[in-house]
Every structure is written in C-alpha cells, then in structure tokens.
PDB file of N, CA, C and O in Angstrom, chain B, residues numbered from 101:
ATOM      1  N   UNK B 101     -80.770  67.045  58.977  1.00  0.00           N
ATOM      2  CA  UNK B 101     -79.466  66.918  58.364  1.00  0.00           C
ATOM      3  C   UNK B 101     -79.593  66.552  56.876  1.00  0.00           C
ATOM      4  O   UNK B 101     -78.854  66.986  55.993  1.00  0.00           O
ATOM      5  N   UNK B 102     -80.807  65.545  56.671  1.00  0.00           N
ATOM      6  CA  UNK B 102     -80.582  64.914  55.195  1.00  0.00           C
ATOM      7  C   UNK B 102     -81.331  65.844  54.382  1.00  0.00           C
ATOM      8  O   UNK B 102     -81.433  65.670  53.167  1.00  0.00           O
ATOM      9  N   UNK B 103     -82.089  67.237  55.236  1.00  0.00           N
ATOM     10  CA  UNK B 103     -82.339  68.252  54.445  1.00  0.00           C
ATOM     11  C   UNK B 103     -81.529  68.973  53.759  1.00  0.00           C
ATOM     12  O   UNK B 103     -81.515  69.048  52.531  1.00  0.00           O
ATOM     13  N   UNK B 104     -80.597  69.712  54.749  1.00  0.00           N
ATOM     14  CA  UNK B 104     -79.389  70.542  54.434  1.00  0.00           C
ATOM     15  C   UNK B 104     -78.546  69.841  53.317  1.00  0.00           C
ATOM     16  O   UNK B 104     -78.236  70.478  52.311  1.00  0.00           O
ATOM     17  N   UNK B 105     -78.148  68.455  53.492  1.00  0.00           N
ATOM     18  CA  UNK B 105     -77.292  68.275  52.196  1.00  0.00           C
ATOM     19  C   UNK B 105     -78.208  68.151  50.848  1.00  0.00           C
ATOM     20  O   UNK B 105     -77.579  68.500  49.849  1.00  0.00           O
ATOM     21  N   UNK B 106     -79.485  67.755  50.603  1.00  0.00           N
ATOM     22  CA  UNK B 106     -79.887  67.738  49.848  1.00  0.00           C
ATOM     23  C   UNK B 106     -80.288  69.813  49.470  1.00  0.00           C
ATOM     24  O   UNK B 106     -80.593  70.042  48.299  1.00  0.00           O
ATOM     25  N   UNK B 107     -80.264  70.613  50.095  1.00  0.00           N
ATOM     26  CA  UNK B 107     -80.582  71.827  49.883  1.00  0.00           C
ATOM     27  C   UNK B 107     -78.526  72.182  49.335  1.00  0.00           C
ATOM     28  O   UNK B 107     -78.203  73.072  48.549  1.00  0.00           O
ATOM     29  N   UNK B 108     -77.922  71.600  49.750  1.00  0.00           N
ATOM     30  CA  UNK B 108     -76.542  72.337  49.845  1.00  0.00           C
ATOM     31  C   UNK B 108     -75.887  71.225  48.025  1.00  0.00           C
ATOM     32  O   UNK B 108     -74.857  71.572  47.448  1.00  0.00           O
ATOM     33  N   UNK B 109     -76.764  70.001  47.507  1.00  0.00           N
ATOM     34  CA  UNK B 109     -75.886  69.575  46.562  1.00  0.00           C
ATOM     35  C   UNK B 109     -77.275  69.779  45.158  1.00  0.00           C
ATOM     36  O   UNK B 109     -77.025  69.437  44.002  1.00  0.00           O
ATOM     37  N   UNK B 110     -78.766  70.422  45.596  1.00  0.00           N
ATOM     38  CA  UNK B 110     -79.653  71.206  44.830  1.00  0.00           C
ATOM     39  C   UNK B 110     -79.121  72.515  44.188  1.00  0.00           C
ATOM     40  O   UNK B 110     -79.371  72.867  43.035  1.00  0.00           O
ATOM     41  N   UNK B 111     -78.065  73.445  45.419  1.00  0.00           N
ATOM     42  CA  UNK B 111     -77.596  74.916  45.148  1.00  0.00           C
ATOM     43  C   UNK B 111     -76.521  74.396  43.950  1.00  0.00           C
ATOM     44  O   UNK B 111     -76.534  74.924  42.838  1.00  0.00           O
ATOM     45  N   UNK B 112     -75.629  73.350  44.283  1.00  0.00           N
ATOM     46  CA  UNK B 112     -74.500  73.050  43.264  1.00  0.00           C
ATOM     47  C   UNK B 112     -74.854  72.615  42.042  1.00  0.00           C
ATOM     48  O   UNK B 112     -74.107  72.477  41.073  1.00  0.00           O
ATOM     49  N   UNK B 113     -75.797  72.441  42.095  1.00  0.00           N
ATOM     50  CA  UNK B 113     -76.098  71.038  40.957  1.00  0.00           C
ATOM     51  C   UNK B 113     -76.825  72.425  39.962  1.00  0.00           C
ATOM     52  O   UNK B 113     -76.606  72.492  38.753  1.00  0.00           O
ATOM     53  N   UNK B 114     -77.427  73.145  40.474  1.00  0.00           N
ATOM     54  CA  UNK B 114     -78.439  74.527  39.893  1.00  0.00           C
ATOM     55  C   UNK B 114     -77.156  75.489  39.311  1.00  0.00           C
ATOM     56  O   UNK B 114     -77.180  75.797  38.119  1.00  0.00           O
ATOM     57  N   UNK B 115     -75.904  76.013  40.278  1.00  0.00           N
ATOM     58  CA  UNK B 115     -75.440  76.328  39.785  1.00  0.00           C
ATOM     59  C   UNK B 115     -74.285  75.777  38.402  1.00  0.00           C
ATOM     60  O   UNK B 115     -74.300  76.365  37.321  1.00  0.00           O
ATOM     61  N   UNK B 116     -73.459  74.730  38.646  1.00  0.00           N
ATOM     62  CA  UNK B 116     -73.025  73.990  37.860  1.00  0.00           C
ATOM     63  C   UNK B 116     -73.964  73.994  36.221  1.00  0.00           C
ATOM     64  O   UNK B 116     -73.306  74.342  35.241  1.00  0.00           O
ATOM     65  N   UNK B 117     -75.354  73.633  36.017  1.00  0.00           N
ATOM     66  CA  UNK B 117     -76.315  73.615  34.913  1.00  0.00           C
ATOM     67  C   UNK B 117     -76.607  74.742  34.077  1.00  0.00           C
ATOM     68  O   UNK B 117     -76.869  74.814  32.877  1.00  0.00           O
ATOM     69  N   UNK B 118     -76.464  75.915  35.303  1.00  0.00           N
ATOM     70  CA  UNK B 118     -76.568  77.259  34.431  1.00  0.00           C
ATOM     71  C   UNK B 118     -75.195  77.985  34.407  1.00  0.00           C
ATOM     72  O   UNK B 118     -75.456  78.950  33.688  1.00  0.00           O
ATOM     73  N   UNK B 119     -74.273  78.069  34.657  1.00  0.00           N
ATOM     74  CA  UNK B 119     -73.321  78.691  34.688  1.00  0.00           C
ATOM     75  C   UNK B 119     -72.303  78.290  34.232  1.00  0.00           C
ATOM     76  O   UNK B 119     -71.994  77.236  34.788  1.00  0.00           O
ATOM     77  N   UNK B 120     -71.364  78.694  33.238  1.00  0.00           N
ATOM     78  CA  UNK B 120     -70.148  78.108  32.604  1.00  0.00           C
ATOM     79  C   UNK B 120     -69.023  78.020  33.586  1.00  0.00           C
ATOM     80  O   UNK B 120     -68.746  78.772  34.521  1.00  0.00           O
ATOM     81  N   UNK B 121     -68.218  76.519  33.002  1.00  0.00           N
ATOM     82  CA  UNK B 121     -66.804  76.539  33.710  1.00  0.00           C
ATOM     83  C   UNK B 121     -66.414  77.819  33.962  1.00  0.00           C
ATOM     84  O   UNK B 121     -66.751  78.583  33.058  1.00  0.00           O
ATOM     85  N   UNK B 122     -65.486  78.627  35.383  1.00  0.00           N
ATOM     86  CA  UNK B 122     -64.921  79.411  35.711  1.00  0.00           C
ATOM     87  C   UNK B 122     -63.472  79.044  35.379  1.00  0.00           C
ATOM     88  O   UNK B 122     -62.845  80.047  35.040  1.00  0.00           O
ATOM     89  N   UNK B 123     -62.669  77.807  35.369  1.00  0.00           N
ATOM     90  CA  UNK B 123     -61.438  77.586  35.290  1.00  0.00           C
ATOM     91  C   UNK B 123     -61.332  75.884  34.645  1.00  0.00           C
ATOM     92  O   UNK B 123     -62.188  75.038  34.386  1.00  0.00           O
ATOM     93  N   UNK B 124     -59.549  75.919  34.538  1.00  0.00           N
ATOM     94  CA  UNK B 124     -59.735  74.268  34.387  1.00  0.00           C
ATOM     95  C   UNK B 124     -59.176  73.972  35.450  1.00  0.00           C
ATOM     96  O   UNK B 124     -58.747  74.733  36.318  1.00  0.00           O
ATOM     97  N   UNK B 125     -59.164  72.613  35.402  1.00  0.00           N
ATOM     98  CA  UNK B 125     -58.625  71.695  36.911  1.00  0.00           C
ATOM     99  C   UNK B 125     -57.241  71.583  36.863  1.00  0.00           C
ATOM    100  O   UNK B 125     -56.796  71.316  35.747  1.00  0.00           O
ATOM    101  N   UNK B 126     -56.179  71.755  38.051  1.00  0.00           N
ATOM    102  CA  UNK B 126     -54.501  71.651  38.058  1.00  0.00           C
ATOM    103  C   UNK B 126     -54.179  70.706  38.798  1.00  0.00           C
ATOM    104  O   UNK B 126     -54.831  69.695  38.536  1.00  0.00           O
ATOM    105  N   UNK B 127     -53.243  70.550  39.855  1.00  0.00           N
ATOM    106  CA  UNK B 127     -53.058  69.193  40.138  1.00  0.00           C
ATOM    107  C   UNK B 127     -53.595  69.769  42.071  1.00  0.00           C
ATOM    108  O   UNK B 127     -53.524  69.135  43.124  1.00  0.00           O
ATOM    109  N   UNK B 128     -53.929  70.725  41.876  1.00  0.00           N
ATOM    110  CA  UNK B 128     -54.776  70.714  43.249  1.00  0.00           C
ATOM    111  C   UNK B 128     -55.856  70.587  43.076  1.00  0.00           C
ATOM    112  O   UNK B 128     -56.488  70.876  44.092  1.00  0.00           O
ATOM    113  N   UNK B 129     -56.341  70.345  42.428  1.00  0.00           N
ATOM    114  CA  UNK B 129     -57.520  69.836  41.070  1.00  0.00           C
ATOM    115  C   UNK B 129     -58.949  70.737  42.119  1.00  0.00           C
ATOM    116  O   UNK B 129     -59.862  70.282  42.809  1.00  0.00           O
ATOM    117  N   UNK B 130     -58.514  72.176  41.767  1.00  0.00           N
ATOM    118  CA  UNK B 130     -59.813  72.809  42.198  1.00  0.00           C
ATOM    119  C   UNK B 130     -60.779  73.002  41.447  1.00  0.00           C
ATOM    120  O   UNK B 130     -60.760  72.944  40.218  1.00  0.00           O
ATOM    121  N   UNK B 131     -61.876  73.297  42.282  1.00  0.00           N
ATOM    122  CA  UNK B 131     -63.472  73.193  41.473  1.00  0.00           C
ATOM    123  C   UNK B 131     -63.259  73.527  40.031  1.00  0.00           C
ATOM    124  O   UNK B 131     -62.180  74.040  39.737  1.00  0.00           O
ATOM    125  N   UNK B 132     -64.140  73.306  39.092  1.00  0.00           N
ATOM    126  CA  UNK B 132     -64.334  74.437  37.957  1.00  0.00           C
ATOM    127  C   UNK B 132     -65.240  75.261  37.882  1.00  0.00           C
ATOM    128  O   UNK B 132     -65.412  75.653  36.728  1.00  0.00           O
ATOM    129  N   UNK B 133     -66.043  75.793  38.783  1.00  0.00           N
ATOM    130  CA  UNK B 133     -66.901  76.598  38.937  1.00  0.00           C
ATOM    131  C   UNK B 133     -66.465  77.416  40.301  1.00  0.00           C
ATOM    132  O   UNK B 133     -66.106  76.786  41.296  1.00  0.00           O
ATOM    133  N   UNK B 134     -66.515  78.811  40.291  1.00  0.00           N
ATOM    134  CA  UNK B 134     -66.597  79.465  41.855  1.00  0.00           C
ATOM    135  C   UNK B 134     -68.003  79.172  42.636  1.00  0.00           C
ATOM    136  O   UNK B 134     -68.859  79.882  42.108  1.00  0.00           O
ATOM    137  N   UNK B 135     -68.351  78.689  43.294  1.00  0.00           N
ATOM    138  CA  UNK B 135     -69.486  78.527  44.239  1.00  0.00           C
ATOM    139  C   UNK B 135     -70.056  79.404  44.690  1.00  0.00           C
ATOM    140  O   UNK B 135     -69.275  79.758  45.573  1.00  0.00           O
ATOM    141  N   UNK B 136     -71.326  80.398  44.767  1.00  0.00           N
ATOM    142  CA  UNK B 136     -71.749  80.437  45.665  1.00  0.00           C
ATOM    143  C   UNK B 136     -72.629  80.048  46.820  1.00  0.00           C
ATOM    144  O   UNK B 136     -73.353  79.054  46.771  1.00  0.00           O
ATOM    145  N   UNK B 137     -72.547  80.929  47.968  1.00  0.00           N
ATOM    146  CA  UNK B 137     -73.333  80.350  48.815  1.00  0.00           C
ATOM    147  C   UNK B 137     -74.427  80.126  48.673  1.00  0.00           C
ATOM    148  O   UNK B 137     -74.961  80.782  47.779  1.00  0.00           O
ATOM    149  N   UNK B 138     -75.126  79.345  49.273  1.00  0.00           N
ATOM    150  CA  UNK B 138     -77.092  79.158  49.459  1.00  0.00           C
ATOM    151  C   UNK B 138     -77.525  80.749  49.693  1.00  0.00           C
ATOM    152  O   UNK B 138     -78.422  81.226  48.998  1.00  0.00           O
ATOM    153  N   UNK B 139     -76.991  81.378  50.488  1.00  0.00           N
ATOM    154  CA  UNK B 139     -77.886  82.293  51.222  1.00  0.00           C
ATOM    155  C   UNK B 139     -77.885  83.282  50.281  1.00  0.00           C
ATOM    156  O   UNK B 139     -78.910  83.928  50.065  1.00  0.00           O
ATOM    157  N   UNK B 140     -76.188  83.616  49.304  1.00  0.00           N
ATOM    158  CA  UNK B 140     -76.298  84.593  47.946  1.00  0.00           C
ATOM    159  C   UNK B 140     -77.440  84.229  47.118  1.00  0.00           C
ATOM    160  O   UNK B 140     -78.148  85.072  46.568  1.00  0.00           O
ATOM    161  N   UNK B 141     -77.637  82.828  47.021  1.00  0.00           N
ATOM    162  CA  UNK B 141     -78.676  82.768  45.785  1.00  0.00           C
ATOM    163  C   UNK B 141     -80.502  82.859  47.195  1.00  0.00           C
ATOM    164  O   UNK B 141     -81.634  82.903  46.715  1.00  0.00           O
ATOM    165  N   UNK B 142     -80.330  82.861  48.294  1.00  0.00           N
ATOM    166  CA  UNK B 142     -81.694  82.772  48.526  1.00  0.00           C
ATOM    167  C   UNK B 142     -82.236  84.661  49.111  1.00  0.00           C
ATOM    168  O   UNK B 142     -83.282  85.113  49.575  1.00  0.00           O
ATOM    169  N   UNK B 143     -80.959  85.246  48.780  1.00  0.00           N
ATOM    170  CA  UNK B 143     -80.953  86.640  48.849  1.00  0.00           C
ATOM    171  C   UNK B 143     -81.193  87.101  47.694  1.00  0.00           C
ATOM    172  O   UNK B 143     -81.892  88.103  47.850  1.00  0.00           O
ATOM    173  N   UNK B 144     -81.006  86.928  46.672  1.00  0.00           N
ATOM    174  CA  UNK B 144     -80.718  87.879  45.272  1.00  0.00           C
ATOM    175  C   UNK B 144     -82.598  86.989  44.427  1.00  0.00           C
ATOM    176  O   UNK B 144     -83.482  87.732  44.001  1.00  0.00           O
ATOM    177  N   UNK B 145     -82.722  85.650  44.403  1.00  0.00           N
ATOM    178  CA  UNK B 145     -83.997  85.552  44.231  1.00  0.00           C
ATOM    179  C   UNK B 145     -85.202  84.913  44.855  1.00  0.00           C
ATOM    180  O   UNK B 145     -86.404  84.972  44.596  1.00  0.00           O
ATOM    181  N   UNK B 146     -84.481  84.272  45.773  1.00  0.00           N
ATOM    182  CA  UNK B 146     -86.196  83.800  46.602  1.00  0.00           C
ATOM    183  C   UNK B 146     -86.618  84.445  47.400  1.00  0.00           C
ATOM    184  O   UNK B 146     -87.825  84.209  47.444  1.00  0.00           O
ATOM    185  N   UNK B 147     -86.188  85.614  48.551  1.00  0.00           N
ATOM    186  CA  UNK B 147     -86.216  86.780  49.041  1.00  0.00           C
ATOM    187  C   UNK B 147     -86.162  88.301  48.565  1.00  0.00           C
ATOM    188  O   UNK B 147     -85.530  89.275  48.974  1.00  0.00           O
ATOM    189  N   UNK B 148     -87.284  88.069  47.310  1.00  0.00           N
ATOM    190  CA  UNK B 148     -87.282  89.359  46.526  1.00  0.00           C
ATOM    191  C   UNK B 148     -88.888  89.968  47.033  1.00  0.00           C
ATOM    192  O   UNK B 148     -89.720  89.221  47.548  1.00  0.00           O
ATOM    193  N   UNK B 149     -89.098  91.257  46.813  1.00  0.00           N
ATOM    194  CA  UNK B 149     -90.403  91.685  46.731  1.00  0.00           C
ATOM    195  C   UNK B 149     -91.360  91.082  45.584  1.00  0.00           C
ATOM    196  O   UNK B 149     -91.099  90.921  44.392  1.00  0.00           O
ATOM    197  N   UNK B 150     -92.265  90.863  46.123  1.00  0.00           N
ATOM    198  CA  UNK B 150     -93.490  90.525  44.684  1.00  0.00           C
ATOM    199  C   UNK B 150     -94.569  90.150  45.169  1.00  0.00           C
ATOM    200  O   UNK B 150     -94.748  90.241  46.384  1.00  0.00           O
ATOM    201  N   UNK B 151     -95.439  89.695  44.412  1.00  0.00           N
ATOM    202  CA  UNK B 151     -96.972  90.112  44.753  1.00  0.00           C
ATOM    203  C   UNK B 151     -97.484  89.043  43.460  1.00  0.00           C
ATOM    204  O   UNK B 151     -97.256  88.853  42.266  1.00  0.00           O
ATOM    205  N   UNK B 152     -98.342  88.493  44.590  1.00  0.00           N
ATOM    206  CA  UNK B 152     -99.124  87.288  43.504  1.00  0.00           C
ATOM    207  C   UNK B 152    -100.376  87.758  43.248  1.00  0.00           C
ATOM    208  O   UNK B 152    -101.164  87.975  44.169  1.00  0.00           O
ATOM    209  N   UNK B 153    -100.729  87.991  41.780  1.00  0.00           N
ATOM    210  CA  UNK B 153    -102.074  88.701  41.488  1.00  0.00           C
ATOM    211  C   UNK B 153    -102.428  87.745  40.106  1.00  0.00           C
ATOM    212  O   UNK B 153    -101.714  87.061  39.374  1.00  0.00           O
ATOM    213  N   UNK B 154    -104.080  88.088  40.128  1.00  0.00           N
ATOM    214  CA  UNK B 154    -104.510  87.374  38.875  1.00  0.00           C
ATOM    215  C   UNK B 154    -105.218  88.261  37.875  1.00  0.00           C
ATOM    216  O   UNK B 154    -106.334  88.764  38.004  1.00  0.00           O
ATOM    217  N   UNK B 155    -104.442  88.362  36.928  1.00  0.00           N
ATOM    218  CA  UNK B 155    -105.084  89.401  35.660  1.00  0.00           C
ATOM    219  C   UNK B 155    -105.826  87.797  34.961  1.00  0.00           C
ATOM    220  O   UNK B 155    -105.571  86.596  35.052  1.00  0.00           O
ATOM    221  N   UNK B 156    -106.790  88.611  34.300  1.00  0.00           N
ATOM    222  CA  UNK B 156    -107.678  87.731  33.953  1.00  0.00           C
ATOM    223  C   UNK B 156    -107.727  86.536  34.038  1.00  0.00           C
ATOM    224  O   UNK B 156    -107.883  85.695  33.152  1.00  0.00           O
ATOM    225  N   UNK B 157    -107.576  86.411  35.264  1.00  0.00           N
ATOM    226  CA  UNK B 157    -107.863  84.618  36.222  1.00  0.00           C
ATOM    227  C   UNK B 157    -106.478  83.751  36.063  1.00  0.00           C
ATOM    228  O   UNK B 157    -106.558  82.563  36.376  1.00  0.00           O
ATOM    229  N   UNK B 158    -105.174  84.267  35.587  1.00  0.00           N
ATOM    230  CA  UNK B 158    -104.224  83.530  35.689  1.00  0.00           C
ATOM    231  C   UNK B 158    -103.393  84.091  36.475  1.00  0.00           C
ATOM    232  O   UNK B 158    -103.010  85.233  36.220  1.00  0.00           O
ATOM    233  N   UNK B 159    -102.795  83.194  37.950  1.00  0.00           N
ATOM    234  CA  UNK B 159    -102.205  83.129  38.903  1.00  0.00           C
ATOM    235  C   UNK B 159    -100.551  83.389  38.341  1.00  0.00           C
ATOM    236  O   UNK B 159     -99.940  82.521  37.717  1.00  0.00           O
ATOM    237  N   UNK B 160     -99.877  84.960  38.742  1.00  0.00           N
ATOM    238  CA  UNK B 160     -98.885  85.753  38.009  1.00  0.00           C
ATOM    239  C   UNK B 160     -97.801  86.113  39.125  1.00  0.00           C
ATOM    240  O   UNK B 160     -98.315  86.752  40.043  1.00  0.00           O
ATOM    241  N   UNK B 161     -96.851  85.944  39.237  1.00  0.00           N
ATOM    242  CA  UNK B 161     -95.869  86.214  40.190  1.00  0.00           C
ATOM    243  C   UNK B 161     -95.536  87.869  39.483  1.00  0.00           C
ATOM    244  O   UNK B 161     -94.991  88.020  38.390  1.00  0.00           O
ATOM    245  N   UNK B 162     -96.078  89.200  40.533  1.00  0.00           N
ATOM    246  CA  UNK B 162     -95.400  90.365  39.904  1.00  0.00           C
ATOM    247  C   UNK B 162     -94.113  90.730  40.791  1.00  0.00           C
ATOM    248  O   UNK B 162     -94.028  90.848  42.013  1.00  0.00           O
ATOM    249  N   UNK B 163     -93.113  90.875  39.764  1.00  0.00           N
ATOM    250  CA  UNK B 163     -91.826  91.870  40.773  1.00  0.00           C
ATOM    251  C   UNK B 163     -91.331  92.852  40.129  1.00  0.00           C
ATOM    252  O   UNK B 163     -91.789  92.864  38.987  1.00  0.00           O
ATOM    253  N   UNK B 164     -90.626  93.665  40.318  1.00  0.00           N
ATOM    254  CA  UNK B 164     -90.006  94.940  39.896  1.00  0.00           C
ATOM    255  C   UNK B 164     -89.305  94.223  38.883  1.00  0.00           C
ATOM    256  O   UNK B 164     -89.006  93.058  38.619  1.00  0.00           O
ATOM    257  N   UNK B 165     -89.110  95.759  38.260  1.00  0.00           N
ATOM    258  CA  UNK B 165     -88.302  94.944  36.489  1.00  0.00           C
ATOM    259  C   UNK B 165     -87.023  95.438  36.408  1.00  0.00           C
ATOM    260  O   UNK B 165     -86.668  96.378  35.697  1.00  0.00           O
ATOM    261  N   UNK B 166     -85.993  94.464  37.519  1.00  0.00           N
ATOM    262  CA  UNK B 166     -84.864  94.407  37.363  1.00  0.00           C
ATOM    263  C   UNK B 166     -84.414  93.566  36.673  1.00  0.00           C
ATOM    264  O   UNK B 166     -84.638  92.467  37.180  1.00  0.00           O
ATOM    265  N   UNK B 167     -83.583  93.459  35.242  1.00  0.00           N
ATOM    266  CA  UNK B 167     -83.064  92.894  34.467  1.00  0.00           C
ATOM    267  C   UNK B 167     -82.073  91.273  34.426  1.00  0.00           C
ATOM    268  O   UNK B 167     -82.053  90.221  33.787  1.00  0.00           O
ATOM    269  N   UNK B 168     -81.271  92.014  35.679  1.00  0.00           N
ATOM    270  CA  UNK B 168     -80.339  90.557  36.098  1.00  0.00           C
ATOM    271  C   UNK B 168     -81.238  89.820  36.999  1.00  0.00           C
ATOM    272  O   UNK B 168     -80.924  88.684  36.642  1.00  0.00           O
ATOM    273  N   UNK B 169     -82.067  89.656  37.845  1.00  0.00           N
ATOM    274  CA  UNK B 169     -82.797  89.396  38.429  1.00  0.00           C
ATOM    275  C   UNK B 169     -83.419  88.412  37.402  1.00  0.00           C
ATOM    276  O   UNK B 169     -83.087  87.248  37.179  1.00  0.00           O
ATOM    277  N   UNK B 170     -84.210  89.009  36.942  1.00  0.00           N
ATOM    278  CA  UNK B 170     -84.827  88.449  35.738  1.00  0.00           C
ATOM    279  C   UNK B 170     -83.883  87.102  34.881  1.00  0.00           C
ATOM    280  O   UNK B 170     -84.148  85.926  34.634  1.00  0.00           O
ATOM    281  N   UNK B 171     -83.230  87.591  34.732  1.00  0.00           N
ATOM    282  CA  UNK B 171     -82.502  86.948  33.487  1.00  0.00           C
ATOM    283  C   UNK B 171     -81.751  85.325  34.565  1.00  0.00           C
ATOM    284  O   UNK B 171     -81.653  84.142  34.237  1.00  0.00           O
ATOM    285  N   UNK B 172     -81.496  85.812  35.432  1.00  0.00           N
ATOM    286  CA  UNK B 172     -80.825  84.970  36.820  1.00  0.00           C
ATOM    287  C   UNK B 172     -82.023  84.003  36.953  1.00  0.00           C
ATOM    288  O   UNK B 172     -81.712  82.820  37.092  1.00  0.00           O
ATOM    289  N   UNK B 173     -83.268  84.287  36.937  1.00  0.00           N
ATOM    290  CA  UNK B 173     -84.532  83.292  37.342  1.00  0.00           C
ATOM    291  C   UNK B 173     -85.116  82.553  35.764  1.00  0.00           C
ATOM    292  O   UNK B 173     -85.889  81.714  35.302  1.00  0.00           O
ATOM    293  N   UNK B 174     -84.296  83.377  35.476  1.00  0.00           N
ATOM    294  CA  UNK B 174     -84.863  82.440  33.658  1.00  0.00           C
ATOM    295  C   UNK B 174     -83.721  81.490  33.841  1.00  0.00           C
ATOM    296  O   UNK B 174     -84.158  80.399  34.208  1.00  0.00           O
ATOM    297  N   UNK B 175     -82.592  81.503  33.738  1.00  0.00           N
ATOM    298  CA  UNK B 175     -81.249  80.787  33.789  1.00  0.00           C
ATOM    299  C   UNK B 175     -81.686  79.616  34.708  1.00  0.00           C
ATOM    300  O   UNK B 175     -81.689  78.488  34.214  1.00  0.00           O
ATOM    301  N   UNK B 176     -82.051  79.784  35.994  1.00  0.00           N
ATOM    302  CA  UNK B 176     -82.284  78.607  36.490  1.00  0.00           C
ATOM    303  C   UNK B 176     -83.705  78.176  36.386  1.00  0.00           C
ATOM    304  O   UNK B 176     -83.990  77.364  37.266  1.00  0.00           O
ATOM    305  N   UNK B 177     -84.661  78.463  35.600  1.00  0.00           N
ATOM    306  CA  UNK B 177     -85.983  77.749  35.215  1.00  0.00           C
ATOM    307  C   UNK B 177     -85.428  76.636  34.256  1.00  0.00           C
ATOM    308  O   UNK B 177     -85.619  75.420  34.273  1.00  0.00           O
ATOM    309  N   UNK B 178     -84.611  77.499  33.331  1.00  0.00           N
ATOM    310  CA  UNK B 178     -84.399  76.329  32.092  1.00  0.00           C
ATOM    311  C   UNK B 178     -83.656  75.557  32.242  1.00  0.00           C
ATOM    312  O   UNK B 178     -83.710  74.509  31.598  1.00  0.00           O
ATOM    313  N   UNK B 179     -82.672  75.807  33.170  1.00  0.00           N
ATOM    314  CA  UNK B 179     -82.090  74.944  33.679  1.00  0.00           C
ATOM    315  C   UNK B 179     -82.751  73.158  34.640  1.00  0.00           C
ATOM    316  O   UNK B 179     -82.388  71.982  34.630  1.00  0.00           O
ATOM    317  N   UNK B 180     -83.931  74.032  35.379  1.00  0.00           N
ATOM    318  CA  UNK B 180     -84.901  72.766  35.846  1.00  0.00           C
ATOM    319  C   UNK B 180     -85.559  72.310  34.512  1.00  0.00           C
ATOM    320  O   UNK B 180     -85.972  71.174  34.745  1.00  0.00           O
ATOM    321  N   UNK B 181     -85.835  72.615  33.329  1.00  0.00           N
ATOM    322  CA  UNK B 181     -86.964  72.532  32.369  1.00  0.00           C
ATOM    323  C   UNK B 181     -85.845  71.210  31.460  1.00  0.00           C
ATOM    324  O   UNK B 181     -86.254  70.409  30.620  1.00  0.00           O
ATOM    325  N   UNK B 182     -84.387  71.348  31.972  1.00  0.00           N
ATOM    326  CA  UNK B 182     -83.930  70.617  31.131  1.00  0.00           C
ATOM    327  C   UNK B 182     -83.443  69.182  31.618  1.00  0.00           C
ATOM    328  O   UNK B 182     -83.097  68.188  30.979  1.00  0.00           O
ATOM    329  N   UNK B 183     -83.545  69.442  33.025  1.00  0.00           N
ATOM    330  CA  UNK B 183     -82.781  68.596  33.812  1.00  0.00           C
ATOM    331  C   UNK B 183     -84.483  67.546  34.281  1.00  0.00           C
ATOM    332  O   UNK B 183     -84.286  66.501  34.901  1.00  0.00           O
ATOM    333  N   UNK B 184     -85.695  67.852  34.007  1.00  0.00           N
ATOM    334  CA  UNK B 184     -86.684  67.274  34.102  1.00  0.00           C
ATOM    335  C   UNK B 184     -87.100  66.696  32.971  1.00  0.00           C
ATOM    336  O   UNK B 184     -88.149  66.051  32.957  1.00  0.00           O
TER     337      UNK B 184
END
C-alpha cells in the first residue's frame, strides 16, 4: 500500500515540475494541472523498445528517434536534476 501512494504522489509531483499550470483555481477549486494516469506515463516512456549497448565502454540506453518521446524524458530528467 505505502508503495502505491508513494508511486501515485512520485507521478504528481513529476508531473506538476515539468508541466505548466493547465488552468486557475474557482471556487470548486479544481486541480491546476490535468493529471495523467501512472500507466499513460509508464506506457509512453518506461515501456518503450531499447537496447542497452556499450560503444566504446560507456553503458548507453539506445531507442528509436522519436522526438516527443525524447523531449518527454528530457522534461522529466531535469526535472529530477532540479528537484535533487
């Protein structure tokens, strides 16, 4: 159990850091961000094809060179790079 909430307020906290306000707050005072789910973000990048290889002895995550993909896994690196 004390996995899941810590995996379910990691997804918020990741998205919230990289992603701009979606709205402001009214007196039903909803989120300011649209949420998505865990499983959208563990579909689109931790369940990607790739292949761990070492060109001249440094350990390289290869994947296809899809752009948003890309740009989606930079967004939340720097996002950890800032929050550490």
């Amino acid at each position: 159990m004390i996995a899941a909430i810590f995996a379910h307020n990691l997804n918020r906290e990741l998205q919230m850091a990289t992603w701009d306000r979606d709205r402001g707050t009214s007196e039903k005072r909803t989120p300011l961000w649209n949420f998505h789910e865990l499983k959208w973000i563990r579909h689109r990048y931790i369940q990607r094809a790739g292949r761990l290889t070492a060109p001249q002895g440094n350990l390289t995550l290869t994947m296809s060179g899809n752009q948003a993909v890309k740009q989606g896994l930079f967004e939340f690196l720097d996002a950890l790079k800032m929050a550490a």
